[in-house]
N, CA, C and O atoms as a printed pandas DataFrame, in Angstrom:
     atom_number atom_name residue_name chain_id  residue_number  x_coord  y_coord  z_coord
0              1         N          UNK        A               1  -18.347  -23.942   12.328
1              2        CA          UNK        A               1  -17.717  -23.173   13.368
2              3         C          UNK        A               1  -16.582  -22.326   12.806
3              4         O          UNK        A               1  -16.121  -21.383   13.449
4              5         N          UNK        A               2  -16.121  -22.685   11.557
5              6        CA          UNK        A               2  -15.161  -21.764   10.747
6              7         C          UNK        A               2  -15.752  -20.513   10.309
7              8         O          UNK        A               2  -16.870  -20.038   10.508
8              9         N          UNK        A               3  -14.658  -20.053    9.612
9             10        CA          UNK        A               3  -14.912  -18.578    8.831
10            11         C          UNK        A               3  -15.553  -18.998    7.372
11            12         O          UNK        A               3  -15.104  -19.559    6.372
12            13         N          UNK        A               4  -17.140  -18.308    7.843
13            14        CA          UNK        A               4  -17.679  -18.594    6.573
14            15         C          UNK        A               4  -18.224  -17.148    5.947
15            16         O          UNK        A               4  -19.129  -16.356    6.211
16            17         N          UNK        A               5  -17.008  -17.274    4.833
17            18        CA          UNK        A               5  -17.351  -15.821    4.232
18            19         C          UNK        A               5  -19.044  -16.031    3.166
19            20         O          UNK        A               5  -19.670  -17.053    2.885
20            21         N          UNK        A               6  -19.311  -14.529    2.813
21            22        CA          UNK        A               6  -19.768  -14.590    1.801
22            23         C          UNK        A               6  -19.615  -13.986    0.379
23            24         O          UNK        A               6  -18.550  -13.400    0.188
24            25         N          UNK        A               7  -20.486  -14.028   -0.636
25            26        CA          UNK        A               7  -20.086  -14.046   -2.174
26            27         C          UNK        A               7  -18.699  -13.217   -2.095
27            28         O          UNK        A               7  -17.540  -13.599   -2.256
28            29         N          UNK        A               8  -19.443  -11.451   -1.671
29            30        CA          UNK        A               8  -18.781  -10.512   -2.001
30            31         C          UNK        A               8  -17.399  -10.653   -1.415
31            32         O          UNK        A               8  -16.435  -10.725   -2.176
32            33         N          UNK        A               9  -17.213  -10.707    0.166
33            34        CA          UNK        A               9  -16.200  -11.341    0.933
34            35         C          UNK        A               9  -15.383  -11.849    0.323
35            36         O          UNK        A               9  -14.224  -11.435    0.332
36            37         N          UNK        A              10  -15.825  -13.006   -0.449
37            38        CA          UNK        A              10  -14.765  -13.609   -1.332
38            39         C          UNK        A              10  -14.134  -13.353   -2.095
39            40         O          UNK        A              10  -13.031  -13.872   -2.270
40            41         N          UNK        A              11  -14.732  -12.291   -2.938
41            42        CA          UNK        A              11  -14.792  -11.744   -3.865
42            43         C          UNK        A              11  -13.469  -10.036   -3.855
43            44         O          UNK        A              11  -12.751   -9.487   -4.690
44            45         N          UNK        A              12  -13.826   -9.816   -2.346
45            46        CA          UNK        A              12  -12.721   -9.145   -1.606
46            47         C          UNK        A              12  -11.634   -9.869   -1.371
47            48         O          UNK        A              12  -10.700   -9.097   -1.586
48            49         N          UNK        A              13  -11.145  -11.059   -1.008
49            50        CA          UNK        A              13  -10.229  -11.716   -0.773
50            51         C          UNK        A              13   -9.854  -11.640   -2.412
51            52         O          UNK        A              13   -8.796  -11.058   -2.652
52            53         N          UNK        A              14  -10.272  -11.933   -3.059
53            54        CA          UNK        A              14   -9.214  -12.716   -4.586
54            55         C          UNK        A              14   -8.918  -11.226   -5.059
55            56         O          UNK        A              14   -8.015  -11.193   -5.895
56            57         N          UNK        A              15   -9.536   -9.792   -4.682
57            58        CA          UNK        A              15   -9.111   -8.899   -5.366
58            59         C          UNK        A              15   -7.707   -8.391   -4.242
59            60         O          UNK        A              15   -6.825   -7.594   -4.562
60            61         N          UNK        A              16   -7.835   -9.166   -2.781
61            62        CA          UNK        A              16   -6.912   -8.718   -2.246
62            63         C          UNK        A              16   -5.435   -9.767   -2.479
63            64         O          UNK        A              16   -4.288   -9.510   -2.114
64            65         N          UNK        A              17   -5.815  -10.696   -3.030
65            66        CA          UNK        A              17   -4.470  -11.944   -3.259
66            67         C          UNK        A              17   -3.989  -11.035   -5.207
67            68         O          UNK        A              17   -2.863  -11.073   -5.704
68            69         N          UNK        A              18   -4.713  -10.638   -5.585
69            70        CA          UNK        A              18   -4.581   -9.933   -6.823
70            71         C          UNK        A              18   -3.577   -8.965   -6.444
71            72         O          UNK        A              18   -2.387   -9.123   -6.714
72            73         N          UNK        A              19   -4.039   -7.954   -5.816
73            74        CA          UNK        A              19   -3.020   -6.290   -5.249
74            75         C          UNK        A              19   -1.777   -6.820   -4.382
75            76         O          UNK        A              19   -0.821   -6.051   -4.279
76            77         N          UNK        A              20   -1.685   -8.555   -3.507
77            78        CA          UNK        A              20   -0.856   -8.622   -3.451
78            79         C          UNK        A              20    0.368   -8.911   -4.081
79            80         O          UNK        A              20    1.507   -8.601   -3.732
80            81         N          UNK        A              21   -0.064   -9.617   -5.165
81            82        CA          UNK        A              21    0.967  -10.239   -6.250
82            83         C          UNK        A              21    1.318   -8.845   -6.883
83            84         O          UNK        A              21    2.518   -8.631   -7.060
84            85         N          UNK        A              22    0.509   -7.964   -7.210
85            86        CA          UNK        A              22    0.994   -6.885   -8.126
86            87         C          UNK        A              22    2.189   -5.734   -7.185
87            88         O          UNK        A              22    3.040   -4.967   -7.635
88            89         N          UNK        A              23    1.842   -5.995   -5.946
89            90        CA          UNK        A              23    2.730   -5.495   -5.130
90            91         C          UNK        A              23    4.272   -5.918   -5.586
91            92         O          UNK        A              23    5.122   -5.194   -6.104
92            93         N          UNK        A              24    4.342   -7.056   -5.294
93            94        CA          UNK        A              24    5.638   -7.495   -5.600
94            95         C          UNK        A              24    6.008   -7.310   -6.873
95            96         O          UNK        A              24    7.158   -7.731   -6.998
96            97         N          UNK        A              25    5.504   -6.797   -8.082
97            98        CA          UNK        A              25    5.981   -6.203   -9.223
98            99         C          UNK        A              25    6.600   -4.794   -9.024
99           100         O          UNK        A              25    7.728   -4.434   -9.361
100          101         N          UNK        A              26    5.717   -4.134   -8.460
101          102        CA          UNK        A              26    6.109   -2.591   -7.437
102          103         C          UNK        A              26    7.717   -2.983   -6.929
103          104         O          UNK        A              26    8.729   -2.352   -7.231
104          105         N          UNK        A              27    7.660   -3.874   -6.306
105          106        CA          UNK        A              27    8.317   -3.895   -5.450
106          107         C          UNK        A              27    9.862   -4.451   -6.567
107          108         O          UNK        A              27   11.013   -4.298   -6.159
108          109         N          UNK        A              28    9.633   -4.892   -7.543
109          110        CA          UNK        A              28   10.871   -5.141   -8.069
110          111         C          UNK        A              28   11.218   -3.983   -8.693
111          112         O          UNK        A              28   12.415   -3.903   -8.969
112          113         N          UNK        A              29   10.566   -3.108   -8.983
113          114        CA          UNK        A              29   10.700   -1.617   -9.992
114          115         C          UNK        A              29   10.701   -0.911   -8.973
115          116         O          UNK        A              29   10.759    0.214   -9.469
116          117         N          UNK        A              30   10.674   -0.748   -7.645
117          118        CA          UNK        A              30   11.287   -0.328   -6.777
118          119         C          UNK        A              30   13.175   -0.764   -6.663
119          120         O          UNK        A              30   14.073    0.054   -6.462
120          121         N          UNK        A              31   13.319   -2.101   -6.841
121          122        CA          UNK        A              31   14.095   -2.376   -6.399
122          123         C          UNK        A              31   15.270   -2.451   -7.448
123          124         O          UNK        A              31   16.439   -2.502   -7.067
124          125         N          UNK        A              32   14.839   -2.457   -9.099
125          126        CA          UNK        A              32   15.315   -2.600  -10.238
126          127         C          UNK        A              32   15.628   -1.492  -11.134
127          128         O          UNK        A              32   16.346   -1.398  -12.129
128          129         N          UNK        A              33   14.683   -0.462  -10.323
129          130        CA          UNK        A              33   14.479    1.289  -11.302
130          131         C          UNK        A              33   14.830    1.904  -12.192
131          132         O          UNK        A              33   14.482    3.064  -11.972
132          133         N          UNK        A              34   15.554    1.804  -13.516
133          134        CA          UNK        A              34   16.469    3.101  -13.741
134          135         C          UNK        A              34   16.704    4.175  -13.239
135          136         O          UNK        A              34   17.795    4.744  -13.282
136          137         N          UNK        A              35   15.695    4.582  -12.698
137          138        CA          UNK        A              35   16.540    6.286  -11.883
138          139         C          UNK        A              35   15.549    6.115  -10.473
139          140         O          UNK        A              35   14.798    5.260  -10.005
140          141         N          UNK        A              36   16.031    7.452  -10.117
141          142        CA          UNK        A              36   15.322    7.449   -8.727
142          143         C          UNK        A              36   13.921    7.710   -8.264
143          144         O          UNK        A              36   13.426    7.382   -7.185
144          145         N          UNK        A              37   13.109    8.649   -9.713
145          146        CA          UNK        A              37   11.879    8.804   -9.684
146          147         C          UNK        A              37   11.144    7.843   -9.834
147          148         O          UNK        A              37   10.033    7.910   -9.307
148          149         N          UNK        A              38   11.569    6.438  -10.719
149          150        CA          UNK        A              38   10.903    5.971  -10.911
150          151         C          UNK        A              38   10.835    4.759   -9.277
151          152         O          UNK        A              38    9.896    3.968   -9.194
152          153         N          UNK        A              39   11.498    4.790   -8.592
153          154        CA          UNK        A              39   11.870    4.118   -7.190
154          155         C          UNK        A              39   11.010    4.719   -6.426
155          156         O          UNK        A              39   10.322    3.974   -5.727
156          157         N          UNK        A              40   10.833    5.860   -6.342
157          158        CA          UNK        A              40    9.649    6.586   -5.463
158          159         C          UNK        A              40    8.603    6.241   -6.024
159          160         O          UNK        A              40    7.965    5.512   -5.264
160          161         N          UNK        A              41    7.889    6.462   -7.376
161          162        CA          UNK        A              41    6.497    6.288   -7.604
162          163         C          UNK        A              41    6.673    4.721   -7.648
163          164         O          UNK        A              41    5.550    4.679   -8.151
164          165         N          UNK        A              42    7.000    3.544   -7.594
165          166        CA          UNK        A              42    7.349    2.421   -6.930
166          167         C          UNK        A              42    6.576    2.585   -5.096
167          168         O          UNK        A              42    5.438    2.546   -4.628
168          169         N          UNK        A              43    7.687    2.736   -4.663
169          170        CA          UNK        A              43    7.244    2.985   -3.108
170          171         C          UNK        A              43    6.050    3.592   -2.925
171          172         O          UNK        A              43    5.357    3.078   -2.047
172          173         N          UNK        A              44    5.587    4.551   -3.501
173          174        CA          UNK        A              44    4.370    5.222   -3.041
174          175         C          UNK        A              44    3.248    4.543   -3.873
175          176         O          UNK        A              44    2.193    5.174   -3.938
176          177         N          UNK        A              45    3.308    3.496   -4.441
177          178        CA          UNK        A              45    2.255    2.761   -5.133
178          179         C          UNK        A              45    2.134    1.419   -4.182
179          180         O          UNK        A              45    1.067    0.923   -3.821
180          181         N          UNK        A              46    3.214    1.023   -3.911
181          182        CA          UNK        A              46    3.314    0.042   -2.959
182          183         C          UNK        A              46    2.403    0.304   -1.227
183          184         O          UNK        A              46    1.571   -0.475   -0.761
184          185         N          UNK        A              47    2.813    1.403   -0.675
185          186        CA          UNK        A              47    2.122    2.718    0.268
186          187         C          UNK        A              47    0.739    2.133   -0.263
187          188         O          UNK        A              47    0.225    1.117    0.205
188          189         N          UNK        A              48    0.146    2.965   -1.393
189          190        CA          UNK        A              48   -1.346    3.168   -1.892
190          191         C          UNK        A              48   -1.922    1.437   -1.621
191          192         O          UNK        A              48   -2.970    1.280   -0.996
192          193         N          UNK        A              49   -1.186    0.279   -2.116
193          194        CA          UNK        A              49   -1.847   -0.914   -1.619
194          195         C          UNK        A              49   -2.231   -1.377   -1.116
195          196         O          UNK        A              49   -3.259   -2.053   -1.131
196          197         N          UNK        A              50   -1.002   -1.004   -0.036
197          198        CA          UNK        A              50   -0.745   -1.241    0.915
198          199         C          UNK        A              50   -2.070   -1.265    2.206
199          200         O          UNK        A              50   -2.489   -2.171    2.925
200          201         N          UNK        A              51   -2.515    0.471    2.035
201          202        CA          UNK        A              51   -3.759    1.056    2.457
202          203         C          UNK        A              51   -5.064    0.159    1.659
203          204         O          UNK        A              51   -5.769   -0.404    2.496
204          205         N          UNK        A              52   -5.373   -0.001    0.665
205          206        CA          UNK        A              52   -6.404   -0.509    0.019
206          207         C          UNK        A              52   -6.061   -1.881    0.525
207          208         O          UNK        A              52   -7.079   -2.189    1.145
208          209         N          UNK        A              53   -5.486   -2.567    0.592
209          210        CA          UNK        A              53   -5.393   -3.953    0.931
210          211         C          UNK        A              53   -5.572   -4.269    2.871
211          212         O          UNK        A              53   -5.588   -5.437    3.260
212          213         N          UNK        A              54   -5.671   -3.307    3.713
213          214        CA          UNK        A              54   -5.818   -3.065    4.880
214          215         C          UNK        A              54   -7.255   -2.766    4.751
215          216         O          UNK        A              54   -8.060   -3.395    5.439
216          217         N          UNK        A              55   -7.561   -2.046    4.097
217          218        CA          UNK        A              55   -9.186   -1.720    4.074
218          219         C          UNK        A              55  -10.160   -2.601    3.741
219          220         O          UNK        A              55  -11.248   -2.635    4.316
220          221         N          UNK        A              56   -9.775   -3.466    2.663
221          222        CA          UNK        A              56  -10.539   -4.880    2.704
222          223         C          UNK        A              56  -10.662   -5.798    3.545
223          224         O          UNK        A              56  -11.607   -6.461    3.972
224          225         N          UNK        A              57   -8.982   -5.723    3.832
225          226        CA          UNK        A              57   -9.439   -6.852    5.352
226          227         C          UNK        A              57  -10.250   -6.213    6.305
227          228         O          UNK        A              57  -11.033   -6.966    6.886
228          229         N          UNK        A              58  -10.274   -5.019    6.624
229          230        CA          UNK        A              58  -11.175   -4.534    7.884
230          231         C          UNK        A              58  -12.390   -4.740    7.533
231          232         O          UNK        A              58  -13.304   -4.595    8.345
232          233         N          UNK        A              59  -12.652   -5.200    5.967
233          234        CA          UNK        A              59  -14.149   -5.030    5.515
234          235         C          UNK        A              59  -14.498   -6.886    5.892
235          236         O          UNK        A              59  -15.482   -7.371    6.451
236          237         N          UNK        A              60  -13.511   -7.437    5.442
237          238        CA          UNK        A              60  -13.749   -8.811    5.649
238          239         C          UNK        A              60  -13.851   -9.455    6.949
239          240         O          UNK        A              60  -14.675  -10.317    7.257
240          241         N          UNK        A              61  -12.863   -8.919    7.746
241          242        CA          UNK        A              61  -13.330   -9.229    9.211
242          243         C          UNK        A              61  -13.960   -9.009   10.067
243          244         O          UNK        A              61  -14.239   -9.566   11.128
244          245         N          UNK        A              62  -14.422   -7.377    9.163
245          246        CA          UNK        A              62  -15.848   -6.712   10.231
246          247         C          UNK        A              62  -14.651   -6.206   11.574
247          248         O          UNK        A              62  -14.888   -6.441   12.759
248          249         N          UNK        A              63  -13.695   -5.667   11.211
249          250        CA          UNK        A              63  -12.718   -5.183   12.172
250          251         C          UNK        A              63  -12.461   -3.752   11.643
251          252         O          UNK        A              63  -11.591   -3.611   10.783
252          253         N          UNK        A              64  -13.052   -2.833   12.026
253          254        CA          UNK        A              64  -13.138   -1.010   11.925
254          255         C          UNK        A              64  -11.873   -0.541   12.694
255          256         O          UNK        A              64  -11.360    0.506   12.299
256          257         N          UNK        A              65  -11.486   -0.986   13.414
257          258        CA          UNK        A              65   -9.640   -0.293   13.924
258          259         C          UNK        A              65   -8.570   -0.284   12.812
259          260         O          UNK        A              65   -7.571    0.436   12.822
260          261         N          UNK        A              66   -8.964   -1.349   11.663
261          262        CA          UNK        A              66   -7.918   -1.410   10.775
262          263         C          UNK        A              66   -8.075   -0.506   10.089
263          264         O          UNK        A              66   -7.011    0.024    9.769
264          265         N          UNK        A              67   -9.292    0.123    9.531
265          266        CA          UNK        A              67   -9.180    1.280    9.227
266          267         C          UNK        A              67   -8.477    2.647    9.777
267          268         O          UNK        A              67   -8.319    3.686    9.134
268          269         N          UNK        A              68   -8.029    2.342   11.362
269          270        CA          UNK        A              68   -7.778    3.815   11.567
270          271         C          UNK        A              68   -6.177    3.536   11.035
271          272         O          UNK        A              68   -5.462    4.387   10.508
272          273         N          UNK        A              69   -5.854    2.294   11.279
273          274        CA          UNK        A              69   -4.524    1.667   11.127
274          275         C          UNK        A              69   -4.043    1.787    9.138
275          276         O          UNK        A              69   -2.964    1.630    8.567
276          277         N          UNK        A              70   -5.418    2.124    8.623
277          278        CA          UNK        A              70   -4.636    2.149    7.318
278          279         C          UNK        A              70   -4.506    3.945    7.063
279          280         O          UNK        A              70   -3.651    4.486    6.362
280          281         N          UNK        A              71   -5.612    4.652    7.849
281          282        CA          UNK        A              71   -5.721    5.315    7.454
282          283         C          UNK        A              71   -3.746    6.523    7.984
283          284         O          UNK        A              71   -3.324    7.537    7.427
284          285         N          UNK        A              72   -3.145    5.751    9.156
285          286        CA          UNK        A              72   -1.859    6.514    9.723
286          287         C          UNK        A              72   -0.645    5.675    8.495
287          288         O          UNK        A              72    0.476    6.096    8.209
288          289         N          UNK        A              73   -1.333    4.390    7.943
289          290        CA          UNK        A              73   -0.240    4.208    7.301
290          291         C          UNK        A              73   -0.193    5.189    6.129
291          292         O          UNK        A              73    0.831    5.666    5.640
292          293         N          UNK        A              74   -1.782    5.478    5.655
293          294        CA          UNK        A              74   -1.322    6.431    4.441
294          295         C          UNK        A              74   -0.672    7.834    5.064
295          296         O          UNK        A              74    0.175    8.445    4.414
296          297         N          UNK        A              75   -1.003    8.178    6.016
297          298        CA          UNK        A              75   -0.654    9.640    6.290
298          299         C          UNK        A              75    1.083    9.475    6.055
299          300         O          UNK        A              75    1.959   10.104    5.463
300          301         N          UNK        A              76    0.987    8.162    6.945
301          302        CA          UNK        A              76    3.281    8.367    7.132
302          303         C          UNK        A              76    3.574    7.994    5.468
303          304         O          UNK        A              76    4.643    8.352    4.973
304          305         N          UNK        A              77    2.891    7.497    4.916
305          306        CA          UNK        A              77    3.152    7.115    3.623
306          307         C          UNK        A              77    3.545    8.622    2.483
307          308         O          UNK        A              77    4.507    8.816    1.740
308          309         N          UNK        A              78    2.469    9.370    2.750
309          310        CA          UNK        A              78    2.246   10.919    2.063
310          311         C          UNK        A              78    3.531   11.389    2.327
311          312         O          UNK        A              78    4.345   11.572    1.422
312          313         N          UNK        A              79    3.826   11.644    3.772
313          314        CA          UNK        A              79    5.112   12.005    4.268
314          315         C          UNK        A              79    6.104   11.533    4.034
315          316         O          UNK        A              79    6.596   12.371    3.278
316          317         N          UNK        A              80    6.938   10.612    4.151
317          318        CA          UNK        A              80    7.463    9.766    3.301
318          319         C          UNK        A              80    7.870   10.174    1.988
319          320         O          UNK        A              80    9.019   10.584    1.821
320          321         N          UNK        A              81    7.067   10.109    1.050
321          322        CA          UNK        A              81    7.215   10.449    0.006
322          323         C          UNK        A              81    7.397   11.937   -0.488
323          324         O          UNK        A              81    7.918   12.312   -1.538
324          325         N          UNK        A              82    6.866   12.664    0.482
325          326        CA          UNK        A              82    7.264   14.098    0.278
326          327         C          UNK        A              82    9.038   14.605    0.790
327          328         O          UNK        A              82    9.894   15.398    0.399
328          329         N          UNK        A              83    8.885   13.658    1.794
329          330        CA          UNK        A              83   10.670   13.917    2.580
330          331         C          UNK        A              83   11.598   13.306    0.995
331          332         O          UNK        A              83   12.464   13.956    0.408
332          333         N          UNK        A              84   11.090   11.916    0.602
333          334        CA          UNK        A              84   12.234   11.578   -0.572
334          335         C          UNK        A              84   12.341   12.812   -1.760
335          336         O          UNK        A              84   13.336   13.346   -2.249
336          337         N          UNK        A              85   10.872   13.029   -2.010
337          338        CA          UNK        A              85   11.056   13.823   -3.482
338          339         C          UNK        A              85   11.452   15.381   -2.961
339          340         O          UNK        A              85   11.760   16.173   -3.853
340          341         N          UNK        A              86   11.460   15.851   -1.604
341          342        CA          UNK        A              86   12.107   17.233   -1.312
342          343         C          UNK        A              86   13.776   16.789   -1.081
343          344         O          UNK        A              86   14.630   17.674   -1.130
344          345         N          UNK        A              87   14.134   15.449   -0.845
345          346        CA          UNK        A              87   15.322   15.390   -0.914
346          347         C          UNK        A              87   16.068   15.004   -2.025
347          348         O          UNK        A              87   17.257   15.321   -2.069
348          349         N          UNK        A              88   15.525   14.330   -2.987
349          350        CA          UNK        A              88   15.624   14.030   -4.398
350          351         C          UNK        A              88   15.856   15.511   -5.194
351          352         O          UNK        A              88   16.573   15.754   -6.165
352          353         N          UNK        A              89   15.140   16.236   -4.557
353          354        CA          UNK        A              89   15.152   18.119   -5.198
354          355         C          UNK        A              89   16.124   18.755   -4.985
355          356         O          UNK        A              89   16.585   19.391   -5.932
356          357         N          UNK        A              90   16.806   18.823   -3.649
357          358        CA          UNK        A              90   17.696   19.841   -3.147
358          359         C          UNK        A              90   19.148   19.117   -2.475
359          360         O          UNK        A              90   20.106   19.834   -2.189
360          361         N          UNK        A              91   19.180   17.582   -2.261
361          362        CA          UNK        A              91   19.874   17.060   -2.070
362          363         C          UNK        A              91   20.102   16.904   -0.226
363          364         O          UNK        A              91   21.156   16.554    0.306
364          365         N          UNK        A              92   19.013   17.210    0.385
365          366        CA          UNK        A              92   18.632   17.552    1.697
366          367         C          UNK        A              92   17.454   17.593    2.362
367          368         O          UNK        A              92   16.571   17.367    1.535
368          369         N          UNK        A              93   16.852   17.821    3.765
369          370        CA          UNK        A              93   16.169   18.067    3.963
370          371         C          UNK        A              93   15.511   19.074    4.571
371          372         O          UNK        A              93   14.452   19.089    5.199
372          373         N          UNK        A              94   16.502   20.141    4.218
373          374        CA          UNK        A              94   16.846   21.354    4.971
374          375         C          UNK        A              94   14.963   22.098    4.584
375          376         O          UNK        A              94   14.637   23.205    5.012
């Protein structure tokens, strides 16, 4: 009566417990950086996982809304990252 995955399924899960651990490496070179570029391509790699790791689960649960749900996180994600590195440029967001 449980969740009984199969091969591949599984096989999706350990690549998604994988992208999560590597997240939190992101996430310390986000948080550790020497400069500020390297803090953004941090964040926007974290973003990119973020999306790929949403897309597996929608694959694993047979749940297609999470896709639309990864697909607005990448959009605000793009954005995001364009507002830091135009403000990283000019010191604004003019």
């Amino acid at each position: 009566m449980g969740l009984e995955f199969t091969f591949l399924e599984n096989i999706f899960i350990g690549v998604s417990v994988i992208l999560i651990i590597a997240t939190f490496f992101c996430l310390y070179r986000a948080v550790v950086g020497p400069s500020e570029a390297d803090r953004v391509v941090a964040i926007n790699i974290i973003g990119t996982k973020t999306v790929v790791i949403i897309s597996l689960i929608a694959f694993v649960l047979k749940q297609e809304f999470f896709l639309d749900v990864a697909l607005v996180y990448a959009l605000i994600s793009f954005v995001a990252t364009i507002g830091i590195a135009k403000y990283m440029e000019k010191g604004a967001l003019e």
